[in-house]
PyMOL commands that place a pseudoatom at each C-alpha (Angstrom):
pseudoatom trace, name=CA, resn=UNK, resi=1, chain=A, elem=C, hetatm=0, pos=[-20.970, 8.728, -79.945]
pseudoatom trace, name=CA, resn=UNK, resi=2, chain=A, elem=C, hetatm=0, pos=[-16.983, 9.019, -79.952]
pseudoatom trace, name=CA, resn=UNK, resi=3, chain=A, elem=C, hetatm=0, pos=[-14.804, 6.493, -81.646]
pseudoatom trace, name=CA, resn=UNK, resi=4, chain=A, elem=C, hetatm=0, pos=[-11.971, 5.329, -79.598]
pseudoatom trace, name=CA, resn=UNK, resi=5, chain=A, elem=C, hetatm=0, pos=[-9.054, 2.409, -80.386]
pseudoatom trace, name=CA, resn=UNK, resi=6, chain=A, elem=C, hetatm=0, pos=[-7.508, 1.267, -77.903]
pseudoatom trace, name=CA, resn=UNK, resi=7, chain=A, elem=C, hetatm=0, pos=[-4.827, -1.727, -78.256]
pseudoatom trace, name=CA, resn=UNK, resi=8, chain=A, elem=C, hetatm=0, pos=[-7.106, -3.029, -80.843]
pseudoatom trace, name=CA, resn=UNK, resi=9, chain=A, elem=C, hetatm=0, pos=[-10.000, -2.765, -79.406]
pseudoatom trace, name=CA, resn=UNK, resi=10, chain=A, elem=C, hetatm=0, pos=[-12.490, -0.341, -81.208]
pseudoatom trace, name=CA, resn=UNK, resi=11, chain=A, elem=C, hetatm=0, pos=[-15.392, 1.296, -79.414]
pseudoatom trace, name=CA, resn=UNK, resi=12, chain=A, elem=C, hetatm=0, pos=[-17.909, 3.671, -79.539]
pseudoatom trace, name=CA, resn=UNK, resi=13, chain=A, elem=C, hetatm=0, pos=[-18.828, 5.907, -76.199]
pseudoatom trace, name=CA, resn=UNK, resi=14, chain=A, elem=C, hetatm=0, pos=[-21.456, 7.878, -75.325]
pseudoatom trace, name=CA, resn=UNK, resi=15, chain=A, elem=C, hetatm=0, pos=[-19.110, 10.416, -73.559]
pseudoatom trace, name=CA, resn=UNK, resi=16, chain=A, elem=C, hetatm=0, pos=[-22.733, 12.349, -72.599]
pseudoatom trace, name=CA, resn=UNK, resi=17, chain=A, elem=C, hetatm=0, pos=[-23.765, 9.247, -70.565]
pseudoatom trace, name=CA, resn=UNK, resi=18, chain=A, elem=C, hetatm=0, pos=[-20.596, 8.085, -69.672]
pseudoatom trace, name=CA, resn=UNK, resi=19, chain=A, elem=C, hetatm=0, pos=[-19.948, 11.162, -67.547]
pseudoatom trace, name=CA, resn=UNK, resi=20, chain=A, elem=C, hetatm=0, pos=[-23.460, 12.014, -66.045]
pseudoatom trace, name=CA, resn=UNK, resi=21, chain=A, elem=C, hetatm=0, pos=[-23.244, 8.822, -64.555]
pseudoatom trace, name=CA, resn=UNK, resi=22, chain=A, elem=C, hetatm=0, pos=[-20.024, 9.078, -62.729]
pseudoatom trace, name=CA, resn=UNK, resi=23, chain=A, elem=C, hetatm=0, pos=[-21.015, 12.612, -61.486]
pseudoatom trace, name=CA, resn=UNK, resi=24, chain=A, elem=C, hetatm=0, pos=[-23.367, 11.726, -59.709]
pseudoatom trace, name=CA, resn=UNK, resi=25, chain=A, elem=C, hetatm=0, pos=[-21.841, 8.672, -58.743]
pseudoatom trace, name=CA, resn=UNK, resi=26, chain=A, elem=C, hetatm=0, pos=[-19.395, 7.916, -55.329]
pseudoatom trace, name=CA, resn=UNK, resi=27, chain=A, elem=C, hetatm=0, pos=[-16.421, 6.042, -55.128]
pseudoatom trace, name=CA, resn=UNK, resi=28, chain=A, elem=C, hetatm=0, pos=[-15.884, 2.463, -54.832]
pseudoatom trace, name=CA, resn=UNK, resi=29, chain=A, elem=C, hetatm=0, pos=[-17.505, 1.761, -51.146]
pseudoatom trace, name=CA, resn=UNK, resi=30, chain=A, elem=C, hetatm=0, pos=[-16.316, -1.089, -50.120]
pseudoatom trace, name=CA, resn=UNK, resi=31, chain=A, elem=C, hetatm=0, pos=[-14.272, -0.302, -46.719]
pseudoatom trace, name=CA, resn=UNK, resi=32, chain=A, elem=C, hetatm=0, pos=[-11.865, -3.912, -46.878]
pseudoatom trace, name=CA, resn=UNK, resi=33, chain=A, elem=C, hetatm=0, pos=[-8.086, -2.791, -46.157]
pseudoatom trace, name=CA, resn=UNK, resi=34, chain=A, elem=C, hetatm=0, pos=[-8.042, -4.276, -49.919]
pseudoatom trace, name=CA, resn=UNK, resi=35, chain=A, elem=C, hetatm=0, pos=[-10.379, -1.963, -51.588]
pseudoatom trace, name=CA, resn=UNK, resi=36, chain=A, elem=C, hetatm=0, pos=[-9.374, 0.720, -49.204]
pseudoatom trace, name=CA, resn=UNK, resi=37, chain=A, elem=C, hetatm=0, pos=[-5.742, 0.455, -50.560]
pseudoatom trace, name=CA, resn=UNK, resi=38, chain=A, elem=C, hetatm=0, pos=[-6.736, 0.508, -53.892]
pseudoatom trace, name=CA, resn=UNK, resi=39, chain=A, elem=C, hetatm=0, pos=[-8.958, 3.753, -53.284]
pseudoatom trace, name=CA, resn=UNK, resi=40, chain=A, elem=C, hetatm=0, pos=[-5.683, 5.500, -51.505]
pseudoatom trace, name=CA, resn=UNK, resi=41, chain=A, elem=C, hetatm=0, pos=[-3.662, 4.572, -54.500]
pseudoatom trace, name=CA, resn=UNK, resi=42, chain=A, elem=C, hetatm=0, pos=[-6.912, 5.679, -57.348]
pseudoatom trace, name=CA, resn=UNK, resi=43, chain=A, elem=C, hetatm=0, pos=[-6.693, 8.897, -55.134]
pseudoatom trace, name=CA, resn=UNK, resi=44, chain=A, elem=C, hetatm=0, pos=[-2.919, 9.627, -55.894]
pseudoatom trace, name=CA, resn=UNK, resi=45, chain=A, elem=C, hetatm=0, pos=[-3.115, 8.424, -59.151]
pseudoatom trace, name=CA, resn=UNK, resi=46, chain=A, elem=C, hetatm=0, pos=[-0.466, 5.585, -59.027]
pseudoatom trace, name=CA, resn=UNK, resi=47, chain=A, elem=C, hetatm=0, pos=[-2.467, 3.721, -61.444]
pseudoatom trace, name=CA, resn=UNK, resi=48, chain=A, elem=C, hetatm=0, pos=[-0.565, 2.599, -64.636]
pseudoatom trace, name=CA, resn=UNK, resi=49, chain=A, elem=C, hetatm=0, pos=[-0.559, 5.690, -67.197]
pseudoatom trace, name=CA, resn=UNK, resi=50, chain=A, elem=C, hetatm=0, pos=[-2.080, 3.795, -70.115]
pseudoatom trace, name=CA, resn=UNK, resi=51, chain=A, elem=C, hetatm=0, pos=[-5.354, 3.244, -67.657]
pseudoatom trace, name=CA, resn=UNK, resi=52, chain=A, elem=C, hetatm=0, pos=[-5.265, 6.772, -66.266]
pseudoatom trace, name=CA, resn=UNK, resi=53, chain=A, elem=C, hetatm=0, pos=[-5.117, 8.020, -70.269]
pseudoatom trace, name=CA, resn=UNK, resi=54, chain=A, elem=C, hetatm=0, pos=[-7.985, 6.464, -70.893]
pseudoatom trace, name=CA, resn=UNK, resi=55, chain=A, elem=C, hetatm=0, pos=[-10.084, 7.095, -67.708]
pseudoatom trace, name=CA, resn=UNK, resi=56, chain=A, elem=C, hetatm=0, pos=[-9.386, 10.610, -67.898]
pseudoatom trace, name=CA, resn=UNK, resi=57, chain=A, elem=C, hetatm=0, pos=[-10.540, 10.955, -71.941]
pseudoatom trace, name=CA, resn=UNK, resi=58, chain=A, elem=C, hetatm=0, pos=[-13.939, 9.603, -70.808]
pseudoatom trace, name=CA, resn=UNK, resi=59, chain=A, elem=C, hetatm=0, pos=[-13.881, 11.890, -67.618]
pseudoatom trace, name=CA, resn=UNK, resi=60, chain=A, elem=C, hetatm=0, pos=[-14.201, 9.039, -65.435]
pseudoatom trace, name=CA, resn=UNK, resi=61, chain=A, elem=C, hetatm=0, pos=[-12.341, 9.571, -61.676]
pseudoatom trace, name=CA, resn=UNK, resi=62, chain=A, elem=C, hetatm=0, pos=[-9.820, 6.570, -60.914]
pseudoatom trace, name=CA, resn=UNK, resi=63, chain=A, elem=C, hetatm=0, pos=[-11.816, 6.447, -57.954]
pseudoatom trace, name=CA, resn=UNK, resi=64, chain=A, elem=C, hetatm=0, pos=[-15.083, 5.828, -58.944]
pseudoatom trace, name=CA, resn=UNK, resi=65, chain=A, elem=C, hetatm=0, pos=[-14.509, 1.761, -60.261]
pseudoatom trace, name=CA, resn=UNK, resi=66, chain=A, elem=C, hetatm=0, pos=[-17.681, -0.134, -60.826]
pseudoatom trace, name=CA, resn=UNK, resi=67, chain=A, elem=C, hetatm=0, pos=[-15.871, -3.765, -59.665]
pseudoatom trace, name=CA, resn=UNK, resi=68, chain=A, elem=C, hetatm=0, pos=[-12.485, -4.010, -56.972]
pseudoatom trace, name=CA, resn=UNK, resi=69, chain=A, elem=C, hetatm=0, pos=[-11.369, -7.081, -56.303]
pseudoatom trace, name=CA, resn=UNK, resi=70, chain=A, elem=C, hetatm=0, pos=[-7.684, -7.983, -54.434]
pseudoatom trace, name=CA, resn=UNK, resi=71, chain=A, elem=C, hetatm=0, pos=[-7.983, -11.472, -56.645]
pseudoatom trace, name=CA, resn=UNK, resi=72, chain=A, elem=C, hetatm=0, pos=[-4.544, -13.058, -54.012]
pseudoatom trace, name=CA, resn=UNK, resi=73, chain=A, elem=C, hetatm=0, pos=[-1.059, -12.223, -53.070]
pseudoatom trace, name=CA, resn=UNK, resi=74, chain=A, elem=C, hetatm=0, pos=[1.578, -14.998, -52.267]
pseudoatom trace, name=CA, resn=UNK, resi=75, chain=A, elem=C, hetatm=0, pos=[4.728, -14.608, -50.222]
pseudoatom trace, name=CA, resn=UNK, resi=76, chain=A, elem=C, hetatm=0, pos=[6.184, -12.621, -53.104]
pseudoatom trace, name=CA, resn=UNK, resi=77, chain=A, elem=C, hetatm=0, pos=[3.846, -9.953, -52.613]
pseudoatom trace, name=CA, resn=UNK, resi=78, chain=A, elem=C, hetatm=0, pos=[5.990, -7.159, -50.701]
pseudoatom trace, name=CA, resn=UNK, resi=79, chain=A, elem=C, hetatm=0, pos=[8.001, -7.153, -54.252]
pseudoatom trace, name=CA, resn=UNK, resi=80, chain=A, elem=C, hetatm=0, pos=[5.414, -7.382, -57.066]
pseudoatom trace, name=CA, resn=UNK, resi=81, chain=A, elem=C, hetatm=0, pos=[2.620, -6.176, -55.127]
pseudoatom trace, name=CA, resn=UNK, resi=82, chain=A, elem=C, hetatm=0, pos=[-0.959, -7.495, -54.619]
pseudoatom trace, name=CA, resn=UNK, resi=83, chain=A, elem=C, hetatm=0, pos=[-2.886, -8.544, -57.811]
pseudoatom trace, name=CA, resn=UNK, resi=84, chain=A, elem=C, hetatm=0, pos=[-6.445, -7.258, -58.254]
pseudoatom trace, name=CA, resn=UNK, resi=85, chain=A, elem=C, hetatm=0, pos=[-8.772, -7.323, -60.897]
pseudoatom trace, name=CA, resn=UNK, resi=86, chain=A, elem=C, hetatm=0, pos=[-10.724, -3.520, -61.758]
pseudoatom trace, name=CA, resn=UNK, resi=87, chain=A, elem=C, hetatm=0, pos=[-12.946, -2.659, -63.603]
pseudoatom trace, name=CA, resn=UNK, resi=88, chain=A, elem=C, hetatm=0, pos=[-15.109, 0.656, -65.068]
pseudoatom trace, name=CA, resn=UNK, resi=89, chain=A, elem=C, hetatm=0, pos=[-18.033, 0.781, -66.784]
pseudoatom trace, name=CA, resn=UNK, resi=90, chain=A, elem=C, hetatm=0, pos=[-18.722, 3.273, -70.000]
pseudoatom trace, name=CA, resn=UNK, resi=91, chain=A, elem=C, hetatm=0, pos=[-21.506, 3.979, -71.774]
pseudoatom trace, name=CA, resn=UNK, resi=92, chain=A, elem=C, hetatm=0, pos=[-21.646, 2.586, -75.338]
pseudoatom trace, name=CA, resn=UNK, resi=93, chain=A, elem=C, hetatm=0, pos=[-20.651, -0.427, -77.377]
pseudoatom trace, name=CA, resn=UNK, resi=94, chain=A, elem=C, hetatm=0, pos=[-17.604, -2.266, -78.653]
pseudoatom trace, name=CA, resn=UNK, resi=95, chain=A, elem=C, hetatm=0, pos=[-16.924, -2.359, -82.346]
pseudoatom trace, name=CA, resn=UNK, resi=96, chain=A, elem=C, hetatm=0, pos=[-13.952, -4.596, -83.186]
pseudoatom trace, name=CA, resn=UNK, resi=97, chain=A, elem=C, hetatm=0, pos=[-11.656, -6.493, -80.271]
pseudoatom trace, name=CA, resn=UNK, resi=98, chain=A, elem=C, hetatm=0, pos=[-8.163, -8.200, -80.967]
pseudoatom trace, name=CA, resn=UNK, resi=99, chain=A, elem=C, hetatm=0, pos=[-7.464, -11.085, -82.383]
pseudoatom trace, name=CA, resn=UNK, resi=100, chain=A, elem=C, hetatm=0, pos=[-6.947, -13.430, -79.893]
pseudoatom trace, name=CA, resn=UNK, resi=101, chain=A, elem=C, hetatm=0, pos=[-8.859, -16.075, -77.297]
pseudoatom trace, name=CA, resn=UNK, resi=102, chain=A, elem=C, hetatm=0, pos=[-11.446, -14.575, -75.794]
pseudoatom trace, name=CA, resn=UNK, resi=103, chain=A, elem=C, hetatm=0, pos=[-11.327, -13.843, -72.195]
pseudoatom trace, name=CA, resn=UNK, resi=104, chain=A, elem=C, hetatm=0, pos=[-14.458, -15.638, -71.523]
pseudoatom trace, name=CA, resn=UNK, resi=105, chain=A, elem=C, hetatm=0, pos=[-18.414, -14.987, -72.604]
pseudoatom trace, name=CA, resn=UNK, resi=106, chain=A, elem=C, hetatm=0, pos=[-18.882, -11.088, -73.429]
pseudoatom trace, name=CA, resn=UNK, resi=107, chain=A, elem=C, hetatm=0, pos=[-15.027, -10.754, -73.068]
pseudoatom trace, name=CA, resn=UNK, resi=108, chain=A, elem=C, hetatm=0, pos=[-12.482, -10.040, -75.475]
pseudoatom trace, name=CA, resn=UNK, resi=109, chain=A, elem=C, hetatm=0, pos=[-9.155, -10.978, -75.630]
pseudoatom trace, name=CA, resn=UNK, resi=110, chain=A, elem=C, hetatm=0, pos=[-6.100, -9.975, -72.975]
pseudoatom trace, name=CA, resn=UNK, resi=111, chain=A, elem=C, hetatm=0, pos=[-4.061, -7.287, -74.030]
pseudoatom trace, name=CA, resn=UNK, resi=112, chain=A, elem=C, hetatm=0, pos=[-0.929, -8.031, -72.239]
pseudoatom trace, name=CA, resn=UNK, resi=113, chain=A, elem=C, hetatm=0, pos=[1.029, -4.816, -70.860]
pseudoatom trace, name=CA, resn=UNK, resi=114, chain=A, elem=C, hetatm=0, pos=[3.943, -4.269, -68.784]
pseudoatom trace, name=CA, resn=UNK, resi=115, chain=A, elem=C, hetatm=0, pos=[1.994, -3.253, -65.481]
pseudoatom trace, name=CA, resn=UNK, resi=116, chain=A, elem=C, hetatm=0, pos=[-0.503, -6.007, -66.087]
pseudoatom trace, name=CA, resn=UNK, resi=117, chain=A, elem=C, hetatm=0, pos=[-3.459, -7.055, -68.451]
pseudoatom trace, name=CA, resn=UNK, resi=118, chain=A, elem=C, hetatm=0, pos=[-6.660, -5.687, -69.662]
pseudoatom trace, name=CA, resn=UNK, resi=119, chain=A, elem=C, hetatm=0, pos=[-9.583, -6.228, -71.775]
pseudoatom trace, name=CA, resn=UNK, resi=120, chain=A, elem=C, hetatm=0, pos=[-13.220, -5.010, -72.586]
pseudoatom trace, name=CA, resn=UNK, resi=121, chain=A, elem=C, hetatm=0, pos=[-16.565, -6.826, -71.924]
pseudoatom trace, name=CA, resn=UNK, resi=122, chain=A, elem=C, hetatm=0, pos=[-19.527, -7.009, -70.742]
pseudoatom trace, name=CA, resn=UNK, resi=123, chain=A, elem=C, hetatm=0, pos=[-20.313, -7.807, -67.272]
pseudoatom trace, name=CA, resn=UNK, resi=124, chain=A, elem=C, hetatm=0, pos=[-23.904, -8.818, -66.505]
pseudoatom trace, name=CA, resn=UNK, resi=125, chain=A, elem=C, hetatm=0, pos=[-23.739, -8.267, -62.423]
pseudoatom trace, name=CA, resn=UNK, resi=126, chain=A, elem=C, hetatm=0, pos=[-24.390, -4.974, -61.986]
pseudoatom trace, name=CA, resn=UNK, resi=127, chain=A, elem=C, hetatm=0, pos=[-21.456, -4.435, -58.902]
pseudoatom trace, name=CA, resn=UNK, resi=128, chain=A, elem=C, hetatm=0, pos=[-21.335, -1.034, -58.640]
pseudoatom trace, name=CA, resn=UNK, resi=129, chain=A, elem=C, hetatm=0, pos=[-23.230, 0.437, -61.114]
pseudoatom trace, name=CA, resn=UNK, resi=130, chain=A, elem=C, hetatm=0, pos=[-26.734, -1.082, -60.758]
pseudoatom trace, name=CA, resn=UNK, resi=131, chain=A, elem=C, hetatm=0, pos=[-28.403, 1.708, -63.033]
pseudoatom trace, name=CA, resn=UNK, resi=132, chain=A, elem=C, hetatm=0, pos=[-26.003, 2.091, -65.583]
pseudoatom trace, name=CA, resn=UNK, resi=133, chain=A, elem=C, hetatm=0, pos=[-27.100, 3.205, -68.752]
pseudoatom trace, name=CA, resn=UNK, resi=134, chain=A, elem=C, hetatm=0, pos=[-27.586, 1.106, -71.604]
pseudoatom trace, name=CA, resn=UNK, resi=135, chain=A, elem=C, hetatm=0, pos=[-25.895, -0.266, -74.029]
pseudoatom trace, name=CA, resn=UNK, resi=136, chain=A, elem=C, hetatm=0, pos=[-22.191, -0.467, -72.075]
pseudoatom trace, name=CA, resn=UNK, resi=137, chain=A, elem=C, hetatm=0, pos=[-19.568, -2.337, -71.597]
pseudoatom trace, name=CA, resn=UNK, resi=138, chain=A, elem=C, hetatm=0, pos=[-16.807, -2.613, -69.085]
pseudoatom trace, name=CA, resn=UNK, resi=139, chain=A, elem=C, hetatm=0, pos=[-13.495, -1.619, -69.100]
pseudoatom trace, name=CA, resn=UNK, resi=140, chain=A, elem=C, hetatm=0, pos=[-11.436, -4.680, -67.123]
pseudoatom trace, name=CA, resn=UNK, resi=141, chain=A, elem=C, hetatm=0, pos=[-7.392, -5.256, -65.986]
pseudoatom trace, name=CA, resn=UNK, resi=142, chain=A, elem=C, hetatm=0, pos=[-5.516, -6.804, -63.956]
pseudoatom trace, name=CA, resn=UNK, resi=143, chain=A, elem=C, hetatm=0, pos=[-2.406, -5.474, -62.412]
pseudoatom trace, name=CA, resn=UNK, resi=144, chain=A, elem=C, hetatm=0, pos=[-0.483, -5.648, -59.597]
pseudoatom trace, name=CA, resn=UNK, resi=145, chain=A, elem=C, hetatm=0, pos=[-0.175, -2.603, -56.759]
pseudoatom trace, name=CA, resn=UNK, resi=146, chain=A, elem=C, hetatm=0, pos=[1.825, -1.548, -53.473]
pseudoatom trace, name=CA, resn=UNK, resi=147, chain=A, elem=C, hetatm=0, pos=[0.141, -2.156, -50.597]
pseudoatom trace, name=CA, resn=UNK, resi=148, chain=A, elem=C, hetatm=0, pos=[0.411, 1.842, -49.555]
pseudoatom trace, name=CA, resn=UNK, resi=149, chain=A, elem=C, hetatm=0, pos=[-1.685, 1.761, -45.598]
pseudoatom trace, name=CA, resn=UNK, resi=150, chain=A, elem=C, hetatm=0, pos=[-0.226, 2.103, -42.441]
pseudoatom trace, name=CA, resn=UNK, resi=151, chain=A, elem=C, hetatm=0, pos=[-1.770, -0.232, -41.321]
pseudoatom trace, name=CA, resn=UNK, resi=152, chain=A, elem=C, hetatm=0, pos=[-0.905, -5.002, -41.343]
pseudoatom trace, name=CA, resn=UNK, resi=153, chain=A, elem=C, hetatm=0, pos=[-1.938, -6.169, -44.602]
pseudoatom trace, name=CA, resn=UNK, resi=154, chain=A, elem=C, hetatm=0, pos=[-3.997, -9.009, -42.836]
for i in range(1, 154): cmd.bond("trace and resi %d" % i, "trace and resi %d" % (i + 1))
show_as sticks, trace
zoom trace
């Protein structure tokens, strides 16, 4: 097990599990023009730094999120972008969160960034990783992104 901190969050990984998982795993599958967007962004690695930092010390591809959801997008959304909610999952267990309100059961508190939020948790539902290995937790954010297709947003 590795000891990471992140934004006061302290964790343990098992970096072992972590990545034989997500080699042998494929990329988000949903085909929405939402999910597809997000994919064509994961792919050119216009994700905020801070999350592509961290995904890339546990050797997990952009690509290869366990939950994509677009959550809306009002009539500002050509601006600030379309707001989803992501989310990967990593082998081991959380030590220590924040201080702070809790997200919700199993969820720490929102770290508040400039491209977004994000927290750490523990999603029951397996999404995309039905056989994950145990114990893990997830690695959630919110944050808002271009829409990048050729193609109508509707």
């Amino acid at each position: 097990m590795t000891h990471f901190s992140w934004y006061g969050y302290e964790v343990e990984v098992d970096e072992t599990a972590t990545q034989n998982w997500y080699a042998q795993a494929e990329d988000w599958g949903c085909e929405c023009g939402h999910c597809r967007n997000f994919l064509a962004l994961a792919r050119e690695r216009r994700l905020p730094e801070e999350i592509l930092e961290i995904l890339d010390a546990l050797r997990i591809p952009p690509t290869k999120a366990t939950y994509v959801c677009e959550l809306y997008h009002d009539e500002d959304w050509a601006e600030k972008g379309l707001l989803y909610q992501l989310s990967w999952r990593v082998a081991g267990k959380m030590l220590d969160k924040p201080a702070g309100k809790d997200a919700g059961p199993d969820w720490g508190p929102l770290v508040k960034r400039p491209w977004g939020s994000w927290n750490l948790g523990h999603e029951e539902y397996p999404y995309g990783a039905p056989d994950f290995p145990q114990p893990h937790f997830d690695l959630g954010c919110e944050m808002y992104l271009p829409w990048v297709l050729e193609e109508s947003i509707d």
